[in-house]
C-alpha positions as CSV (number, residue, x, y, z in Angstrom):
1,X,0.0,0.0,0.0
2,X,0.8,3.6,-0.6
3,X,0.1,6.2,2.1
4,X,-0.6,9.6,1.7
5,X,1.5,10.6,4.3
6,X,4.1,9.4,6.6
7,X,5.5,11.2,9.4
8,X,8.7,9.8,11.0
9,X,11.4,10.2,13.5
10,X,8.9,11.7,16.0
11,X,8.6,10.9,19.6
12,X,4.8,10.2,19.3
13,X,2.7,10.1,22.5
14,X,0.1,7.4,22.6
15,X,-2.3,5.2,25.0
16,X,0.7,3.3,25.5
17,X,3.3,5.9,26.3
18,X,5.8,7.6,24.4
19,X,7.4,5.5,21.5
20,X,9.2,6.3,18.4
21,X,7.4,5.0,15.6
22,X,6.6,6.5,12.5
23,X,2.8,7.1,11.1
24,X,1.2,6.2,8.5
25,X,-1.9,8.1,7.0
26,X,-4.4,7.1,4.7
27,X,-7.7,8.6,3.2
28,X,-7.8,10.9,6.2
29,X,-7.0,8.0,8.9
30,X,-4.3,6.5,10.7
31,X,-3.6,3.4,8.8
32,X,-0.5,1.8,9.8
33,X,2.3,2.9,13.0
34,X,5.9,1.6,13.1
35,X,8.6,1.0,12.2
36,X,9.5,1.7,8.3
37,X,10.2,-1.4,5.8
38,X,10.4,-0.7,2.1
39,X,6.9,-1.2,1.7
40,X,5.9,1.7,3.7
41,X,5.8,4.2,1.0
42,X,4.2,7.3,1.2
43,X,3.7,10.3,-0.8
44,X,4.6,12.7,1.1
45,X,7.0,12.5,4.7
46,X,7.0,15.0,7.2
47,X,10.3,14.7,9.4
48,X,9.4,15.5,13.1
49,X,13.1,14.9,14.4
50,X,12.9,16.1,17.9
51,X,9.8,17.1,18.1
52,X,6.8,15.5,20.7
53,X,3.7,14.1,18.1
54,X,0.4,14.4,19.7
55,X,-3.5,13.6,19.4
56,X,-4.9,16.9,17.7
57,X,-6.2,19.8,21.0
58,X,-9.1,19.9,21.5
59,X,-10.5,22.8,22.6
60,X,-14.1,22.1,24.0
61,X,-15.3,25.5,24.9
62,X,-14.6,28.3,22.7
63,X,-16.8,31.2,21.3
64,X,-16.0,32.0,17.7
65,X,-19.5,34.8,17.4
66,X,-20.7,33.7,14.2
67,X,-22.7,34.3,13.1
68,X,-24.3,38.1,14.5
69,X,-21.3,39.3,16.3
70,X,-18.7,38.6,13.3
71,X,-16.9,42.2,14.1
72,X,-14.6,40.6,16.0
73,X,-14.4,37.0,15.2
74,X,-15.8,34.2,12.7
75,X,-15.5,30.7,11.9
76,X,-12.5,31.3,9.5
77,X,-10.1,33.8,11.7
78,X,-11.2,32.0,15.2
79,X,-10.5,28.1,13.2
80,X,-7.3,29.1,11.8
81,X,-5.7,30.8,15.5
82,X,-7.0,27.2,16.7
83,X,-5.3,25.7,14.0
84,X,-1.9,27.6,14.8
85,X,-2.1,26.8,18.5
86,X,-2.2,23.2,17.5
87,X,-6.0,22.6,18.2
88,X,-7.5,20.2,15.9
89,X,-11.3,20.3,16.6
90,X,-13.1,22.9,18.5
91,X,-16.5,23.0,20.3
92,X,-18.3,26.0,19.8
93,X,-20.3,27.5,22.4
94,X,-23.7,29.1,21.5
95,X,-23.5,33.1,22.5
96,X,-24.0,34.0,18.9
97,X,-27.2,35.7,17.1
98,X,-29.4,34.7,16.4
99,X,-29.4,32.2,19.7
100,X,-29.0,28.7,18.3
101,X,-31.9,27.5,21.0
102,X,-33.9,26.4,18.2
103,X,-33.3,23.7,15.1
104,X,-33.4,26.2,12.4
105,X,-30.6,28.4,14.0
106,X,-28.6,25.7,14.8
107,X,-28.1,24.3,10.8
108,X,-28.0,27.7,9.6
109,X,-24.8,27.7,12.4
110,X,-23.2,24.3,11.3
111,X,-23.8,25.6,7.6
112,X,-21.7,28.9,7.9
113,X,-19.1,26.9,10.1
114,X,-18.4,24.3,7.0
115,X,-18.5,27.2,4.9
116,X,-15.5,28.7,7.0
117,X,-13.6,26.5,8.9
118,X,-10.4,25.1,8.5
119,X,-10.3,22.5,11.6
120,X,-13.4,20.5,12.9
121,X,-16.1,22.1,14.6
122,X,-19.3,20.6,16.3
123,X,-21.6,23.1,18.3
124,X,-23.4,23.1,21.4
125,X,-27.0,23.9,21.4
126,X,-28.4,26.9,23.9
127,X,-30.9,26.2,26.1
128,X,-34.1,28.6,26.9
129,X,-36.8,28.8,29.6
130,X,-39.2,25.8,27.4
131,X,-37.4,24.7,24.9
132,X,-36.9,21.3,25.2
133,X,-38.5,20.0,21.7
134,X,-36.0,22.2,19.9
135,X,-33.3,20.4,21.8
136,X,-34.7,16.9,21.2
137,X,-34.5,18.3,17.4
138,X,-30.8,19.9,17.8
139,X,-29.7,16.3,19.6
140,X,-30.9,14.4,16.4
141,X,-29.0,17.1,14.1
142,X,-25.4,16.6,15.9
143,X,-25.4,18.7,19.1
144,X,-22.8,17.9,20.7
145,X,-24.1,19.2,24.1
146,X,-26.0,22.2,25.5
147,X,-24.9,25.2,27.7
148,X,-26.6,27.3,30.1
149,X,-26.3,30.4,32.2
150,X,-26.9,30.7,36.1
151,X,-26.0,34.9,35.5
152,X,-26.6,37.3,33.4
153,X,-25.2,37.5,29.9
154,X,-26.3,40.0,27.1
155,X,-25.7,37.4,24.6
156,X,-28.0,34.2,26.1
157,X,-30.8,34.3,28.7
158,X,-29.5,32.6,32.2
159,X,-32.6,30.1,33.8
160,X,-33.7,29.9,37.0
161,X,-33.6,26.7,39.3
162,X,-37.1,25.3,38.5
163,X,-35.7,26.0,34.5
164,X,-32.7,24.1,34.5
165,X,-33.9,21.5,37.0
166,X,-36.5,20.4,33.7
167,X,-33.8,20.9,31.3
168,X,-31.7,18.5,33.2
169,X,-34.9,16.4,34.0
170,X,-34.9,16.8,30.1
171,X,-31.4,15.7,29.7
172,X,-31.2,12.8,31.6
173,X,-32.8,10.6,28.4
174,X,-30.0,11.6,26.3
175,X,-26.3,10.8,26.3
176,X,-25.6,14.4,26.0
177,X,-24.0,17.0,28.4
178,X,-25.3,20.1,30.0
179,X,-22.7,22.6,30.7
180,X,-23.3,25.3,32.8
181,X,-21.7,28.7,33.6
182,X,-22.0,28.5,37.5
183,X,-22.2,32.1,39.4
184,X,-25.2,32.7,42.0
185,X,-26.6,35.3,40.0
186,X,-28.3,37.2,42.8
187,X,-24.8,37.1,45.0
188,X,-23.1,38.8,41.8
189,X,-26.2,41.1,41.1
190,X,-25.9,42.8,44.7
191,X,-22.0,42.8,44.7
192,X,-21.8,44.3,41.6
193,X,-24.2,47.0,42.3
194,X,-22.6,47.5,46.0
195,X,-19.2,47.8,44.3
196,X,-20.1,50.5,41.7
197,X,-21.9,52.0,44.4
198,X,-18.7,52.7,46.5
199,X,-16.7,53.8,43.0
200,X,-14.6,50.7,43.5
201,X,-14.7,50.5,39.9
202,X,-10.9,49.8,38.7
203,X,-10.5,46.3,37.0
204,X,-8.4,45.3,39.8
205,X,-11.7,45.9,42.2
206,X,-13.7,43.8,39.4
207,X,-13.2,39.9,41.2
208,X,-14.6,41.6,44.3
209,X,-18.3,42.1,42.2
210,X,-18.3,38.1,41.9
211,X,-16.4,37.0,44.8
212,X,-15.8,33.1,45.4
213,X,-19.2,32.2,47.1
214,X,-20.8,32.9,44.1
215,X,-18.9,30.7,42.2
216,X,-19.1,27.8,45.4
217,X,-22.3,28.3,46.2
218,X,-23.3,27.8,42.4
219,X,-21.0,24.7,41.7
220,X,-22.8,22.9,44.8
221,X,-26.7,23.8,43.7
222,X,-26.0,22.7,40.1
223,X,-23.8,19.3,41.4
224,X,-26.9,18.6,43.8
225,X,-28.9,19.0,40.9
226,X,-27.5,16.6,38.7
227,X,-27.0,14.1,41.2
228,X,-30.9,14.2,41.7
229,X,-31.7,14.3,38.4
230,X,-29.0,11.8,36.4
231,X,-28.4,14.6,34.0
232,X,-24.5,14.6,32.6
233,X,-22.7,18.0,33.5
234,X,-19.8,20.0,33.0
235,X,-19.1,22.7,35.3
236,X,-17.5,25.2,32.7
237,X,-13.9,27.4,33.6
238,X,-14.1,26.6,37.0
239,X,-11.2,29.0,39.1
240,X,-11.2,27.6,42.7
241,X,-10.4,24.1,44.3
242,X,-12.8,24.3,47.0
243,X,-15.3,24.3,44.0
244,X,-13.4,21.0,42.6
245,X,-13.6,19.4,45.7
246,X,-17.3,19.9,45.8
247,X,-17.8,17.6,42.4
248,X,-15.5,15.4,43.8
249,X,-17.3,14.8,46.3
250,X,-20.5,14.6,44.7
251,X,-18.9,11.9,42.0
252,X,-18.9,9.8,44.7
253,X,-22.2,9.9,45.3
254,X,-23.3,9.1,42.2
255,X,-23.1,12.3,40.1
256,X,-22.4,12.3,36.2
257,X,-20.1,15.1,36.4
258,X,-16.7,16.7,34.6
259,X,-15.0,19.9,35.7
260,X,-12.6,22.0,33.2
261,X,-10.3,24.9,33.8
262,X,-8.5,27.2,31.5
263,X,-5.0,29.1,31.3
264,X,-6.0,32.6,32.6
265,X,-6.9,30.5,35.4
266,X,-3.7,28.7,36.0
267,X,-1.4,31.5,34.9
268,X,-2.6,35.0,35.5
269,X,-3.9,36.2,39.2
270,X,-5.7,39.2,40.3
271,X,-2.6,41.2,41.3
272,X,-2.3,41.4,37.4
273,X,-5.4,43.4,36.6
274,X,-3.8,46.4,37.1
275,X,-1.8,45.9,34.2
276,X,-3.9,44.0,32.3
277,X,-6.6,46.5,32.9
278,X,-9.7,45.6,30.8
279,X,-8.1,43.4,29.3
280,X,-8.0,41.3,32.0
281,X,-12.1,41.2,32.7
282,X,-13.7,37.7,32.7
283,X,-16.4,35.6,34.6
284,X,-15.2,34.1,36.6
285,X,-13.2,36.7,37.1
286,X,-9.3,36.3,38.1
287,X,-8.2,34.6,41.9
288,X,-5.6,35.4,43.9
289,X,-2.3,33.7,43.4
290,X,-2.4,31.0,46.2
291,X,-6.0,29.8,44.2
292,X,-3.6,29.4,40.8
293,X,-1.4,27.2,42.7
294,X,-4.2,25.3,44.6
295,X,-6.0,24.9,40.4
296,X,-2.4,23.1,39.6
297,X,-2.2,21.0,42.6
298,X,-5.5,19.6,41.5
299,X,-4.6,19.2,37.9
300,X,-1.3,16.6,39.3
301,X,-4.5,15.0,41.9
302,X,-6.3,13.9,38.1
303,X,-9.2,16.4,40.1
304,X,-9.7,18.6,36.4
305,X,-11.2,16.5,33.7
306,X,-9.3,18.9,31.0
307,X,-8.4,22.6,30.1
308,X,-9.9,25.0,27.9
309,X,-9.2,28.0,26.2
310,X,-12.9,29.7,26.7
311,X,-11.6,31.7,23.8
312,X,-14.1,34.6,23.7
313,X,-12.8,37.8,21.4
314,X,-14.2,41.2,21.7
315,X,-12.9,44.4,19.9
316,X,-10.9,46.7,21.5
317,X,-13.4,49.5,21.2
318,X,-15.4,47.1,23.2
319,X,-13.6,46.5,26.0
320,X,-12.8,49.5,26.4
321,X,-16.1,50.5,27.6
322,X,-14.8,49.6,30.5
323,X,-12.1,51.9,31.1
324,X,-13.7,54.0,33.4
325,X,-15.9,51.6,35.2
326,X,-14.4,48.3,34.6
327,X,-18.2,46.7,35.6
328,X,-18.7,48.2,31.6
329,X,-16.3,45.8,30.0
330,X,-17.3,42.9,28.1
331,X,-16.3,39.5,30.0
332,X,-13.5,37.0,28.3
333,X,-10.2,36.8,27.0
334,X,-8.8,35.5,24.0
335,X,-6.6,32.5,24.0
336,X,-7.3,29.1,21.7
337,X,-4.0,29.9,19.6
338,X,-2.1,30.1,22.9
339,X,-4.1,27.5,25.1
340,X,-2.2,24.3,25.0
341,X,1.3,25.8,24.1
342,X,0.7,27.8,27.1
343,X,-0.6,24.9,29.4
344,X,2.7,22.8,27.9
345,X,5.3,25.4,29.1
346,X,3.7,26.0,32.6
347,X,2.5,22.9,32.9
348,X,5.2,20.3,31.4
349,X,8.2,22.6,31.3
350,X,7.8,24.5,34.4
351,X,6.4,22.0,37.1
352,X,6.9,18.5,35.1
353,X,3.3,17.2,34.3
354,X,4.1,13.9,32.5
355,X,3.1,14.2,29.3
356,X,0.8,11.4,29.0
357,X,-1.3,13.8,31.3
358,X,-1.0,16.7,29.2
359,X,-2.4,14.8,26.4
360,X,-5.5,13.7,28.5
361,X,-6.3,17.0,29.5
362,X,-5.6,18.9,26.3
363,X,-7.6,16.1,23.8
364,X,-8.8,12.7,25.1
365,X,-10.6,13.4,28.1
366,X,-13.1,15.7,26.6
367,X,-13.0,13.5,23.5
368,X,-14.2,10.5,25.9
369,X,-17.1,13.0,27.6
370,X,-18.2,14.5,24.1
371,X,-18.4,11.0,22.6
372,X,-15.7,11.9,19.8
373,X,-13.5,9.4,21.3
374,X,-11.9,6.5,19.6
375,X,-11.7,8.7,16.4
376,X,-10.6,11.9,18.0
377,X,-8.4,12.5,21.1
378,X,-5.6,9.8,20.6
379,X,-2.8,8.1,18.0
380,X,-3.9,4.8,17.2
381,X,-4.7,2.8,14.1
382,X,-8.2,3.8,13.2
383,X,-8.4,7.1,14.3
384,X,-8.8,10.1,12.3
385,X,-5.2,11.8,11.6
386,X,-5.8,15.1,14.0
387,X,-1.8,15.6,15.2
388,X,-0.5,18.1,16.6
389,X,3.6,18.7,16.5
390,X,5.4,20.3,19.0
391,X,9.3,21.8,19.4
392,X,9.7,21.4,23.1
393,X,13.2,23.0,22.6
394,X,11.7,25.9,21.1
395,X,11.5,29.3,23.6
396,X,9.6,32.5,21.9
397,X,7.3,35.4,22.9
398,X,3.7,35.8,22.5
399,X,3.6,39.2,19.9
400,X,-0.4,40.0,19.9
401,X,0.4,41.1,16.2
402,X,1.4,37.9,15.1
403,X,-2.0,36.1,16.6
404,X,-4.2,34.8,13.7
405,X,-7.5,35.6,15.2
406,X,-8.9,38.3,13.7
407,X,-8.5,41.4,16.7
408,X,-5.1,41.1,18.1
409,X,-5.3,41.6,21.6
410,X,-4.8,38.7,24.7
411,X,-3.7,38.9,28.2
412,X,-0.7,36.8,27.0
413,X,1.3,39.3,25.3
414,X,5.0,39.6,26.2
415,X,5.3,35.9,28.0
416,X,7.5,33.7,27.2
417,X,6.6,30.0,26.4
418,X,8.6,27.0,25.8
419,X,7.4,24.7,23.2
420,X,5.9,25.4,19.8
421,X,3.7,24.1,17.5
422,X,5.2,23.5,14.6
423,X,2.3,21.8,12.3
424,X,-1.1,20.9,12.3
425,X,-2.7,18.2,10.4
426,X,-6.5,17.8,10.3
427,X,-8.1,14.3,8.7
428,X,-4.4,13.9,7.5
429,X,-4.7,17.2,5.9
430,X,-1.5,20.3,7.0
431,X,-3.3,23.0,7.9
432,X,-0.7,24.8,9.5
433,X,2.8,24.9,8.6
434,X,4.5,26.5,11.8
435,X,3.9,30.4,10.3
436,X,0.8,30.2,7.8
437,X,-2.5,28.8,7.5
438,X,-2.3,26.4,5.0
439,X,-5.7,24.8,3.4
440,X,-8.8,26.5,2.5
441,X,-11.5,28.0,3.8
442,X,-13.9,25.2,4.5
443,X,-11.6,22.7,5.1
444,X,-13.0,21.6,8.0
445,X,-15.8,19.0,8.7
446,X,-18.4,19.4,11.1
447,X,-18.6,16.7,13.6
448,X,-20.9,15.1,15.8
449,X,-21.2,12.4,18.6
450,X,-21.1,9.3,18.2
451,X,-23.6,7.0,20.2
């Protein structure tokens, strides 16, 4: 047989370990891994000579705002800065207009995002005060899960309890994940209002508007709930390990339950925002420093199912709305180029997480909980050729001019990293050569669970 591709010399990182062996790709799949014999011809050969070879990222919460808010992002600018940070298949959360709550939204979503992306995409349904027929509709079309808000959010209406209780109630039929944004919204409301109140109004006095009860207080209610109910949920960017300790404790009870973090989580800290200024504003909003190490401690305990980048882009002119009153700013930061190089250097560099874990946490965990898994999150015969390589030699800076999302801001810029990805390959396809984006617009397939 003749592959299409073979890609040798790598140290590749699979269910087994670390070995170097060579792949083999055919028709978009892993055919054949070894060692090479004169019969394993190929086409092309890519030589990864020092270089770590890993299940494609991915990135299983990121907001790309297409369509209605495409003045800052789309499916093509926020696809390729995946592609460039490595990340092979994204999950796109469902803060877009119009609000993908219903069946008609939803295609018209999956038909822009094979119209513009360049890595695979499947999308997460929204859910509304009654709209469970819609998502019985959206499960049967490819959902891949839903989300939901316990706060306020101009772009998607939070439920109450009684709401989400008969979503989950809903849920609980279906194979299919609830993930859920977990802030008491009434703790925030009066904290908020009390803080703007006082003028305490500098982005450094934002966390102090959402302070950690709300975040606690909401993690337990919505644990409770889905032990009662059966329904599958992710607790989304969680920031504190007393919150973590809360699903572990309800897992062994008998909740279906998975808990995520992200890298503004695990790498910037609150004493930051008066740098970062704006730029700096998310929800959760940013913990002291002793909370980032407590988040890494449980990432070595296996407590943190995987990492995300919660890649949500606004424009500059947007976020700074909030310049004078930092309450005005538009919550999120950008970061699914960066993400997993990022969570490498801290992470593997810096305090030694064994790589077998990084790949868990950056691809086959959520692969395994978004039932993409065996095709997706790992190197094996069979499964679809997502790789990601990566220099583990190389050291560089993060230039917000160089990102390939479409505004160039982050909270990243000026850090150094170790580790770089030096190509992507989606369905044994290079879609990123190290500097440039390198297939088409549309390149990438939409995908869905498979049950």
């Amino acid at each position: 047989m003749k592959y299409d591709l073979r890609i040798k010399n790598g140290q590749v990182i699979t269910e087994a370990g670390l070995q170097h062996i060579d792949i083999y790709i055919k028709d978009g799949k892993i055919a054949h891994m070894g060692t090479p014999t004169p019969t394993n011809a190929a086409t092309r050969e890519i030589d990864a000579q020092g270089q770590y070879v890993l299940p494609g990222f991915l990135d299983p919460h990121v907001h790309l705002n297409d369509p209605g808010l495409t003045n800052s992002e789309d499916f093509y600018t926020g696809t390729c800065a995946a592609a460039a940070g490595g990340v092979t298949t994204v999950l796109e959360h469902p803060l877009t207009f119009p609000l993908p709550d219903h069946r008609s939204a939803f295609l018209e979503k999956k038909k822009i995002g094979t119209g513009k992306a360049v890595v695979n995409f499947g999308l997460f349904g929204a859910c509304s005060s009654t709209n469970q027929a819609e998502m019985q509709k959206m499960i049967q079309d490819g959902a891949i899960a839903f989300k939901t808000f316990l706060t306020y959010s101009p772009e998607i209406p939070s439920l109450d309890d009684g709401q989400v209780l008969a979503h989950m109630k809903f849920l609980s039929d279906y194979d299919t994940v609830l993930a859920i944004h977990c802030e008491n919204n009434a703790i925030v409301t009066y904290c908020t209002a009390k803080m703007q109140a006082e003028g305490n109004i500098k982005p450094e006095d934002y966390p102090d508007g959402r302070p950690e009860i709300a975040e606690l207080e909401a993690v337990a209610r919505m644990c409770l709930f889905a032990k009662e109910t059966g329904c599958k949920v992710n607790i989304a960017h969680c920031t504190l390990k007393a919150a973590i300790e809360i699903v572990q404790e309800m897992k062994a009870q008998g909740a279906d339950l998975s808990v995520e973090t992200c890298p503004h989580y695990l790498i910037l800290n609150r004493a930051m925002l008066s740098n970062l200024g704006v730029f700096g504003i998310c929800n959760p909003p940013l913990r002291q420093e002793e909370r980032v190490e407590e988040l890494w401690n449980c990432i070595f305990d296996d407590k943190i199912d995987w990492i995300c980048s919660d890649h949500a882009t606004y424009t500059i002119e947007e976020k700074m709305a909030g310049k004078d009153n930092a309450f005005l700013a538009p919550a999120g930061v950008t970061s699914v180029e960066l993400c997993y190089q990022l969570f490498f250097s801290e992470g593997v560099i810096k305090r030694g997480l064994p790589l077998e874990k990084f790949v868990a946490l950056t691809s086959t965990n959520a692969a395994k909980r978004y039932h993409l898994y065996p095709k997706k999150g790992r190197i094996a015969v069979g499964a679809d050729a997502d790789i990601a390589m990566l220099d583990p030699h190389t050291v560089w800076t993060v230039k917000d001019e160089n990102l390939k999302q479409m505004i160039k801001w982050s909270p990243y810029h000026g850090m150094t990293v170790t580790g770089k990805i030096t190509k992507t390959i989606v369905g044994g396809t290079e879609v990123y050569n190290g500097s440039d984006i390198t297939s088409e617009k549309g390149s990438g397939r939409f995908v869905a669970p498979e049950k």
